[in-house]
N, C-alpha and C positions, 0 to 999 in steps of 0.2 A: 673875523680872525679864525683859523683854522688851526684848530689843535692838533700838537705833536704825540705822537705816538711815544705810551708810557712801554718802561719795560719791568711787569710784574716781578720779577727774581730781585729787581732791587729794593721793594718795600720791605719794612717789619713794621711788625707792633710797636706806639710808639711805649719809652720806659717811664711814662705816667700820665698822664690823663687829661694834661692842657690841650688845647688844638694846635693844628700844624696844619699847611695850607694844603695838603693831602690828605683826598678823602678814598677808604676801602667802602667795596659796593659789592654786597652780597646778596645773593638769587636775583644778579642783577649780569647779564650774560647772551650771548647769541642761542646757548640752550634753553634758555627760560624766554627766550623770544625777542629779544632785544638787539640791536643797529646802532653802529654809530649815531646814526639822524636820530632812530628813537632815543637814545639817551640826551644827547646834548638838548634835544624840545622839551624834556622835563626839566633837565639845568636850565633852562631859559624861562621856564615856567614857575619853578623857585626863586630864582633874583636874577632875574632879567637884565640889568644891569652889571651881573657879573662874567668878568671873562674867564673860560674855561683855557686855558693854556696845555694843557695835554689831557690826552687821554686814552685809556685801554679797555678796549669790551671783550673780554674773557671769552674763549670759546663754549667753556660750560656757565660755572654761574658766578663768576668772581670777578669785578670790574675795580675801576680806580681810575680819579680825575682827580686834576691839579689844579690851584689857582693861586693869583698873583699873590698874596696875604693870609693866613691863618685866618684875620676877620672876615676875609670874602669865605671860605669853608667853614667857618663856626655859621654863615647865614645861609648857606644853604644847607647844613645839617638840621637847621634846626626848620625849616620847612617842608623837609624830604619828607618825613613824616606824614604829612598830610596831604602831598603830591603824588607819591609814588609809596603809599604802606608799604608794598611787598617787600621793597629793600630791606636791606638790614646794613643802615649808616659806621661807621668808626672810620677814626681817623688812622692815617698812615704818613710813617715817616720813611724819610731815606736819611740814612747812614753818613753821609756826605754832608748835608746841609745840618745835621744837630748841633747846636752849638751850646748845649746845656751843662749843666756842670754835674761833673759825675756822679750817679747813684752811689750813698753812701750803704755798703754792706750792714746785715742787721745786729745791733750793736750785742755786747755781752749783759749792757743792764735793762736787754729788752726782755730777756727770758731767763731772768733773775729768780722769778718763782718757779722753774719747774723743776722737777728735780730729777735727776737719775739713780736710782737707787744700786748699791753697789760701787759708786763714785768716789774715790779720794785722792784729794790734790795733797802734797808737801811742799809747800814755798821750803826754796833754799836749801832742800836736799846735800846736794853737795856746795861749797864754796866757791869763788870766783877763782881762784887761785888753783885746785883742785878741777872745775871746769876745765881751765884752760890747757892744766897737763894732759887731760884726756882728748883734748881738740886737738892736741900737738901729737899725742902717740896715734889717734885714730887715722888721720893726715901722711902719718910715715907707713902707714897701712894702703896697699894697692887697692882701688875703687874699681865694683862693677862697672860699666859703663851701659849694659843690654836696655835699660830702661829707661825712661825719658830722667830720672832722678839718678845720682850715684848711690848705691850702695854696697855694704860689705856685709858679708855672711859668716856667723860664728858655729860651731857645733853643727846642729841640724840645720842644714839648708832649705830653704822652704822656694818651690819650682812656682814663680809666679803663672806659669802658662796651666801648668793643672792643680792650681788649688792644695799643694801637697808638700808634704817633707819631700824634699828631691830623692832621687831611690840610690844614689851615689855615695850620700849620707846616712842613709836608715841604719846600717849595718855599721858604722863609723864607733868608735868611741866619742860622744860629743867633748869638742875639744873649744874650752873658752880663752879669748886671749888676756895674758896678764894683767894689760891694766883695767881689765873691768872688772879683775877679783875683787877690790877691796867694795866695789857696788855692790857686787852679785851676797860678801858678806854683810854689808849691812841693809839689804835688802833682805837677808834670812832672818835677820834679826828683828826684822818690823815682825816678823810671825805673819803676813797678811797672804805668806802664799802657801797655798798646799802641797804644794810638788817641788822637787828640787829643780833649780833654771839649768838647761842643757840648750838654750840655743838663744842666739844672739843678733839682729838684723841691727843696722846702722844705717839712716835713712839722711839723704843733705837734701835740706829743704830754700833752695836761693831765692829772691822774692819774686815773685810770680809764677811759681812752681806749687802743685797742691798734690791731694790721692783723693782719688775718688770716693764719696761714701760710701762706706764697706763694713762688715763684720768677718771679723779675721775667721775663717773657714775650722768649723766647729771639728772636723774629721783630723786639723791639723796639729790642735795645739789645746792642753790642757784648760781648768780653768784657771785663772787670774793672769793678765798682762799689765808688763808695767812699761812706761816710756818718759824717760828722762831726757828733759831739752836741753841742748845745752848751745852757747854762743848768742842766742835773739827767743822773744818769747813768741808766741802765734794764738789766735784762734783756733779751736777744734771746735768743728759742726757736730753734736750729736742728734740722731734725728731716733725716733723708734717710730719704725715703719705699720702704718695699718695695713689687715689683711682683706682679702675677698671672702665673707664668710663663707659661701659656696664652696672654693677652689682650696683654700685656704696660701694663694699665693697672693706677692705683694702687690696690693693697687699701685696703676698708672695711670693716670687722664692721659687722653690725648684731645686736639681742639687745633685748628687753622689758627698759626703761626700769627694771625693779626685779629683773630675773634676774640671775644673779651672772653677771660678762659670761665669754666663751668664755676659756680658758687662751692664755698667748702672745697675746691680740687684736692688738697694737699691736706688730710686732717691728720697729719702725724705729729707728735709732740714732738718741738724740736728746744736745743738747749746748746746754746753758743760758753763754750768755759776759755775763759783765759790763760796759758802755758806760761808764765813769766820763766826768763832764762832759769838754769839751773834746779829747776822744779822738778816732783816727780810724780806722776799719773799711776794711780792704779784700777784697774777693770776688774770687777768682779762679781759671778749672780749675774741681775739683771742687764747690768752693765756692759759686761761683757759677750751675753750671749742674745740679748734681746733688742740691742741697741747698736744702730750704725753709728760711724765715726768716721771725719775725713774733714780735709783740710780745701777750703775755696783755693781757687786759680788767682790768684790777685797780690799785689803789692803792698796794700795797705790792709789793717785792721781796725775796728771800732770798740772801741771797752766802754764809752757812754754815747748815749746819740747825739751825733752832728761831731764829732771828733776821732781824726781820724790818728793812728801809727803807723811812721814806714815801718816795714819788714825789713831783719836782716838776713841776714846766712844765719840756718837754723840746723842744728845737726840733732837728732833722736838716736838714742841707746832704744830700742826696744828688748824687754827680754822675756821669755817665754819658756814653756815647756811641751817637748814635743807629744803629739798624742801618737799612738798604735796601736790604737780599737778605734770602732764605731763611736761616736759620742750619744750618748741616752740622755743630754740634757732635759729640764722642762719648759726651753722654747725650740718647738720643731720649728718653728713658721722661718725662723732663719740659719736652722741646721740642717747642711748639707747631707748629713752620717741617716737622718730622718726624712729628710725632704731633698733630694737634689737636686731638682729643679730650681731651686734656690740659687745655686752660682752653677752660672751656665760659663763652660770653657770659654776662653776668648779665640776669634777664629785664626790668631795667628798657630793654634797647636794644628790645625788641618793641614797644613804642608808640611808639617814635622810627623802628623798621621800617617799621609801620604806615602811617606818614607818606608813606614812599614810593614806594606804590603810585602805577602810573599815573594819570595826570588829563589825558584830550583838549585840555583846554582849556588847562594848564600846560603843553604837552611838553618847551619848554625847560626851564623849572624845574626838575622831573622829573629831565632828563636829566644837569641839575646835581647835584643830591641823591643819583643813583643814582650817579655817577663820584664823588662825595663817600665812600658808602659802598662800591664797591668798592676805593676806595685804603685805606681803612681797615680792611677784609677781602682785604687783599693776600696774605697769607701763604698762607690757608685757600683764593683765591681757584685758586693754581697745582695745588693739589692736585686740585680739584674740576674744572678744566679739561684734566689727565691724566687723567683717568679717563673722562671724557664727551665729548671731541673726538674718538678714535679708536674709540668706536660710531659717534658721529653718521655719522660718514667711513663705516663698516659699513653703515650705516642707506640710502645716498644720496647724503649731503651732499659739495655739492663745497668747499662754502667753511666746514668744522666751524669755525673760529675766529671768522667773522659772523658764525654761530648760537649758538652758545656765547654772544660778547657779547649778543645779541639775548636769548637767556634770560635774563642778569644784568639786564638793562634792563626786560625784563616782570616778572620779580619779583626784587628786590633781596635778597632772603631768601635766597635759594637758597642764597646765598654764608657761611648760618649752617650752613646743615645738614652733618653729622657724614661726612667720605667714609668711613670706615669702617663706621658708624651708619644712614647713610641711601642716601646716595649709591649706590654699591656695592653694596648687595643690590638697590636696587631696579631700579638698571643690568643685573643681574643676570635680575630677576623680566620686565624689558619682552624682555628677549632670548629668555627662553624662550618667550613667548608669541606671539616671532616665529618661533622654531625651529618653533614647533606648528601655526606657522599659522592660530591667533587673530588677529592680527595682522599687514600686509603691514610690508614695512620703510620702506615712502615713507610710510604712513601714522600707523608707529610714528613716525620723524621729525618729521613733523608735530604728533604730538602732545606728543613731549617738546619740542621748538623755542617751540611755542606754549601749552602751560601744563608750563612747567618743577617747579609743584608734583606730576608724576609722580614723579620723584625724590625728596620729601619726607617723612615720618614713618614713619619703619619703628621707630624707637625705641623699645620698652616701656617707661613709667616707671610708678612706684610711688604712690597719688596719695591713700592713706590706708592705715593698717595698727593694728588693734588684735586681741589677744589669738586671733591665727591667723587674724581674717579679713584678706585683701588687697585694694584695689580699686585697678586699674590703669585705667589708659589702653594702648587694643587699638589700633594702630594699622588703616586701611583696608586691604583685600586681605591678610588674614593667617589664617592660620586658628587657631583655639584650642589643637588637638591635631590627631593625625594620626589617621584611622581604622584599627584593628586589622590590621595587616601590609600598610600602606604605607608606602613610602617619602615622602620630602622629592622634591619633582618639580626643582628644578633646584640645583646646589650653591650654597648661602649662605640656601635657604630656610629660614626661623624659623615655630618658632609659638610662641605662649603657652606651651606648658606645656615646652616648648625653653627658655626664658627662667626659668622657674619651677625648672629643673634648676639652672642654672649661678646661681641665685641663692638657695639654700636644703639643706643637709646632706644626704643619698644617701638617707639613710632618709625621708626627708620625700615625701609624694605629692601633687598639686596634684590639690585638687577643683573644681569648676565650679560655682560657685552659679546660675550667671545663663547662658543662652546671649545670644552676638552673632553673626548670618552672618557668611561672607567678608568680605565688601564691607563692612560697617559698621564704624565705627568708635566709639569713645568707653569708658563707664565699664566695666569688666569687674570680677565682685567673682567673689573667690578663696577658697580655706580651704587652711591648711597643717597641719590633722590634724584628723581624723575627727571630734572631740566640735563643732570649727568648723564644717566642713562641714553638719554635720547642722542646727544654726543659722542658716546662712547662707540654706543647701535649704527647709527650713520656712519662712523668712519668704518667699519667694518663693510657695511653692506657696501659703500663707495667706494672699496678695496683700496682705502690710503692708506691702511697700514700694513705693514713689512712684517713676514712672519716667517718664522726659522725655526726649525725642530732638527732633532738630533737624534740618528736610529741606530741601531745595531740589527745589521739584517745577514741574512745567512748567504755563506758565499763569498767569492772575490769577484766581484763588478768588473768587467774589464774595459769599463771607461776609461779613457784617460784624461778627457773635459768633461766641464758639465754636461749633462744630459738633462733634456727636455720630455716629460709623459705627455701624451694628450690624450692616451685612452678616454673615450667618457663611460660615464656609471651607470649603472640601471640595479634599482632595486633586486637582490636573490631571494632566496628563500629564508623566512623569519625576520631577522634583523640585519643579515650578512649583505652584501654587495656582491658584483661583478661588471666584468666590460662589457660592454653592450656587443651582441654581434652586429656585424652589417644586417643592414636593412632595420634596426632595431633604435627607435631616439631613446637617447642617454640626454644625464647632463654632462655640458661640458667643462672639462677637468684639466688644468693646468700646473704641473708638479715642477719643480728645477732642482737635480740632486747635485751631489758633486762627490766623491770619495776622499776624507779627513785620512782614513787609515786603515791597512789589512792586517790582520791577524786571526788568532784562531781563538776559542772559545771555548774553556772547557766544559765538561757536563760527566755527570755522572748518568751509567745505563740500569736503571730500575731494577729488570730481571739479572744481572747480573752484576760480580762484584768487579765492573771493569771502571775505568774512567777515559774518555775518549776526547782529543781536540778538535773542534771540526773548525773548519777556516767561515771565518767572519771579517766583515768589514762596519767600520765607522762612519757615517755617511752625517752632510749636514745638508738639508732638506728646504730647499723657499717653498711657501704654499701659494699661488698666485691666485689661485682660486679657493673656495674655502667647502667642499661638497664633504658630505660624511661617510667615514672610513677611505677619503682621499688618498692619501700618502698609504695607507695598509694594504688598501687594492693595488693601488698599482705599480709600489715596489715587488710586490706578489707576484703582480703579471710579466715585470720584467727578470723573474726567477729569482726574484733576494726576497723575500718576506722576510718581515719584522723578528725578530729573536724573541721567542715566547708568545709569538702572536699566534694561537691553536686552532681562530679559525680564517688564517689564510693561510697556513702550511708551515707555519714559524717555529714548530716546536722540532727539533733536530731528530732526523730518523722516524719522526712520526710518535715518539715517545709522549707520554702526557707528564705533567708534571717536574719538567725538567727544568728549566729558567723560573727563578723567582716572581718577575715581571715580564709588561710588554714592556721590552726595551726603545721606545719611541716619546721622546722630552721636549716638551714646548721651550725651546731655547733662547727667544728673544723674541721681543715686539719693538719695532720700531714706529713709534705713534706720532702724528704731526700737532704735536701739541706746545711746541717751544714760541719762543717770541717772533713773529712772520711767519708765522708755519715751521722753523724751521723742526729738525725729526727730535724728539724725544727718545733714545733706548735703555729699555728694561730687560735685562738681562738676570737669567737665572740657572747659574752652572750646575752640570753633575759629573758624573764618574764614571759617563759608558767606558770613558779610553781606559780606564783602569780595570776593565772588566778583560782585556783582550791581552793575550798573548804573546810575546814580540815573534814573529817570525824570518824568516832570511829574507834579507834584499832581497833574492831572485825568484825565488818565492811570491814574494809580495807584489811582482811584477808582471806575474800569470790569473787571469779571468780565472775563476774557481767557480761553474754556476753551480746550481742544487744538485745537479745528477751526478757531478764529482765528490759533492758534501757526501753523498748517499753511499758512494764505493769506498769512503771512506770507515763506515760503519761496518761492523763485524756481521758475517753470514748468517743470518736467522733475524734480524732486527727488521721491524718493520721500514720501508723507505719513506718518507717524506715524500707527499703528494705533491706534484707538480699543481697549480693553479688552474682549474679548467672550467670552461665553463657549462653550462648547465647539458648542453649535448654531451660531454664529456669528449672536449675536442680541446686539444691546449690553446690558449689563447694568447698568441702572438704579440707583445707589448706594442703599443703606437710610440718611438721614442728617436729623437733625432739628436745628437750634441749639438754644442753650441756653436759650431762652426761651421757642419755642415747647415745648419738652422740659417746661420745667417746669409748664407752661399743658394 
């Protein structure tokens, strides 16, 4: 009998620990050396007598076989062992075939002894009678809808997207509605709150509705909160999160979706309390600012074990007091006003970001929107201004606290970015490069003053991960690894495989599937053990995978199809490149551009106080071949170099120091890694088109190469070198479109 092919997306971990006729097979893969034929001869070698009914052998190291019975997969589990050690057996389930009876949530008299300190319940607060007129006046009250939950907002409105008193509000008289008076009085009367209550949230919790574990954001809102249930009672989760002693952020395990997860993963004190209708909750101390709270996704509740409660329609009075300083509590580890790295924006505020970028023709408007969003990034706002006013004042600056605001005002973002994350190192990275004298410090000024995104994305994130391979987001100016017995060049330098340490077991070693230079930025793909690696390395060198980057280069391209390079390369002088001349072997280089979009690019001129737009174009770039400094050379040769790329002529006018970056972004990978080959894409956006200018249709419609960029610069600037090569003879681009290509 010939087994059908499994399709991995559909397994998970099973939700407890009997067998299931699904078995996971780990360092068990075509990367670790393994064949259909080879596996199925070890299943036959374990119970021979057993039929294998499907099966899948991973491309890297993660396999899975089926059989007719849980009993026939409990007897070959328990053989494998001695058949094939290197595997790593567990079972697997699908979703479809479970027929078990539902995981019972973890009851309230499991975690009876722990305590929260700061914690106080009032059964019966207010009356049923009393409840119910508040459920009827809150109900003739118009409900938000923006949220997956209904709510309503009293007094201070609190902006769920930035963590903030909304800034519509700040200046408001807080205004509470009538019928919560006679609460908000005998609320003042328990004495338990130190501040008077000026804001009021109203939360409908329907059954199967929850909030995520959270601590209500320490920059918003005083200390003590209180929340009154009213109409069904519920579970609240409190958990107090452990920290990373090192980092002092909160631990995460991570672990394959079907491994049995790490021993201790989760060592936070957790404490299930039960809300009986008309009760009231109050937070305070420890409670409030050391301890998460949030409510499961789920229909039912557990108050003793093996017994469950429906849920009904729950409504919460929360009420609060707004804060308008920094908070100085004594837990930093989950105050944002101390730690911001703590609550990270949610990414729906990025296209509201978006928004407000500069527009000539709005500045007022603008200058609205952006004092809108630094009140609402007030907290994060003081941190980021400690750290970068007293360079700037290094740098030059006589007036750091104009320049500073003047950065918040050119890009409003700034005020997201991480000071620990981002800020700081790269305050760090411009400093050394001034130490080195890269960099003049009137010039370094300049450039952070006026594109403030110098300080932005030093961040590695994580941006897919299956069965040891990783592909990340490389931030720009970073290097991968360090070359064999060098140092880190100035303290707080990171590199990739820096990040690969502090986020994966000692023994674990990062391999490089893919290279990216320095300067570039975007998809990076990973492997965290050998059988990965060696998968990841082969589809590369067997050019399966699809690769796309995204450039800002100088000039209006007067393409109007794609275009094809075929210059080849040859080694230049130091580390740099060039086109091979005739008679000269190169390797051969295969590039596919196409033009996204024309505009112009500002920049400021060093020696003088002008500001200049020179025409640029957006281009999205296939690499067919993978040779190094590919796509730099010979957008170069065909007169656009890279934006900020200084050594193939990318810097505007020949000025130094002008573009923050090289504008050139690993933009996607398409990897054949899905079920049948089919493609896998990882994708990681950024904001060249946000960098460019709009210009006129007709405009936009006319080839702009270099030597037009160049008469656009004022008389006395140096021109920007045409690409040449080592005779000093221009060199001609080898490039055909796509149509005469095919003709």
């Amino acid at each position: 009998m010939i087994p059908h092919d499994l399709d991995p997306s559909e397994f998970r971990r099973p939700r407890d620990k009997r067998p299931t006729r699904h078995v996971y097979l780990a360092n068990c893969g075509q990367g670790c050396g393994d064949s259909t034929q080879s596996v199925l001869e070890v299943l036959d070698v374990a119970a021979p007598d057993t039929v294998v009914e499907g099966l899948h052998v991973g491309i890297a190291g993660v396999s899975y076989a089926s059989f007719a019975t849980a009993d026939a997969a409990e007897r070959i589990c328990g053989r494998l062992a001695d058949v094939a050690p290197r595997w790593v057996v567990r079972y697997a389930e699908l979703p479809a075939e479970s027929q078990r009876a539902p995981l019972l949530p973890s009851s309230v008299a499991s975690t009876v002894g722990v305590d929260v300190p700061g914690l106080e319940l009032f059964s019966d607060f207010v009356s049923e009678s009393e409840a119910q007129e508040l459920l009827a006046a809150i109900d003739a009250c118009p409900w938000d809808t923006s949220i997956k939950r209904r709510v309503q907002h009293y007094g201070h409105a609190f902006d769920y997207a930035r963590l903030a008193i909304a800034e519509d509000s700040a200046a408001a008289p807080p205004q509470l509605p009538e019928f919560s008076a006679g609460v908000v009085q005998r609320l003042t009367s328990l004495g338990r709150l130190p501040h008077v209550i000026n804001q009021l949230t109203i939360n409908e919790y329907l059954p199967g509705i929850g909030i995520a574990s959270h601590c209500d954001a320490h920059s918003a809102f005083e200390e003590g909160i209180v929340a009154l249930s009213l109409g069904s009672g519920i579970v609240m989760e409190f958990r107090c999160p452990e920290t990373d002693n090192s980092s002092g952020k909160l631990s995460v395990g991570k672990h394959h979706r079907l491994a049995l997860p790490p021993p201790s993963e989760d060592h936070a004190l957790h404490k299930n309390v039960w809300l009986p209708a008309n009760s009231l909750l109050i937070m305070r101390g420890e409670a409030r600012y050391a301890w998460q709270h949030g409510i499961a996704w789920r229909k039912t509740d557990c108050i003793d074990d093996g017994r469950t409660l429906a849920r009904g329609r729950r409504v919460s009075m929360t009420f609060r007091t707004a804060r308008h300083k920094p908070c100085d509590c004594q837990w930093p580890m989950l105050c944002n006003s101390q730690n911001p790295s703590t609550h990270v924006l949610p990414s729906r505020l990025g296209a509201a970001t978006a928004q407000l970028e500069p527009k000539q023709h709005e500045d007022n408007e603008h200058a609205s929107q952006t004092d809108s969003l630094i009140n609402g990034l007030g907290s994060n706002m003081v941190f980021i201004r400690d750290a970068v006013e007293p360079l700037l004042q290094v740098w030059g600056s006589a007036t750091p606290s104009e320049h500073f605001d003047l950065m918040c005002q050119r890009w409003p973002a700034l005020l997201q970015c991480g000071v620990e994350t981002d800020i700081k190192p790269r305050l760090a990275q411009v400093s050394f490069l001034v130490g080195e004298g890269v960099l003049t410090a009137p010039a370094c000024l300049r450039l952070v003053v006026e594109q403030p995104r110098t300080l932005s994305d030093y961040a590695i994130q994580t941006l897919w991960e299956r069965d040891g391979l990783i592909a990340v987001h490389k931030p720009f100016d970073m290097r991968i690894d360090l070359p064999k017995g060098e140092r880190h060049r100035w303290p707080g330098e990171r590199t990739v495989a820096d990040w690969f340490e502090e986020h994966h077991p000692p023994e674990a070693r990062v391999r490089f599937c893919n290279q990216l230079d320095h300067a570039t930025s975007g998809v990076l793909l990973l492997a965290s053990t050998k059988a990965a690696g060696r998968v990841g390395s082969q589809l590369f060198q067997d050019r399966r995978v699809e690769k796309y980057y995204l450039a800002l280069v100088l000039g209006h391209p007067p393409w109007q199809d794609e275009v094809q390079l075929f210059d080849r390369l040859i080694d230049g002088d130091g580390f740099a490149r060039r086109i091979a001349q005739p008679g000269e072997v190169g390797e051969e280089a295969e590039t596919h551009a196409r033009v996204v979009k024309r505009g112009r690019w500002p920049f400021s001129v060093s020696d003088r106080d002008a500001t200049l737009a020179v025409p640029a174009a957006l281009l999205e770039v296939r690499l067919m071949t993978g040779r190094r400094h590919q796509i730099r050379v010979q957008l170069a040769a065909a007169g656009h170099p890279i934006l900020g790329d200084a050594t193939y002529g990318g810097e505007p006018g020949g000025s130094s120091a002008v573009a923050y970056r090289t504008f050139l972004h690993a933009h996607r990978l398409r990897l054949p890694l899905g079920h049948d080959g089919a493609m896998i894409e990882v994708e990681d956006p950024c904001s060249f088109e946000e960098e460019l200018e709009q210009i006129p249709e007709a405009e936009a419609g006319r080839g702009a190469a270099l030597t037009d960029l160049n008469r656009s610069l004022e008389s006395g600037s140096s021109a920007a070198s045409e690409f040449r090569n080592e005779s000093g003879d221009a060199c001609p681009p080898t490039c055909e479109t796509k149509e005469s290509a095919n003709t």
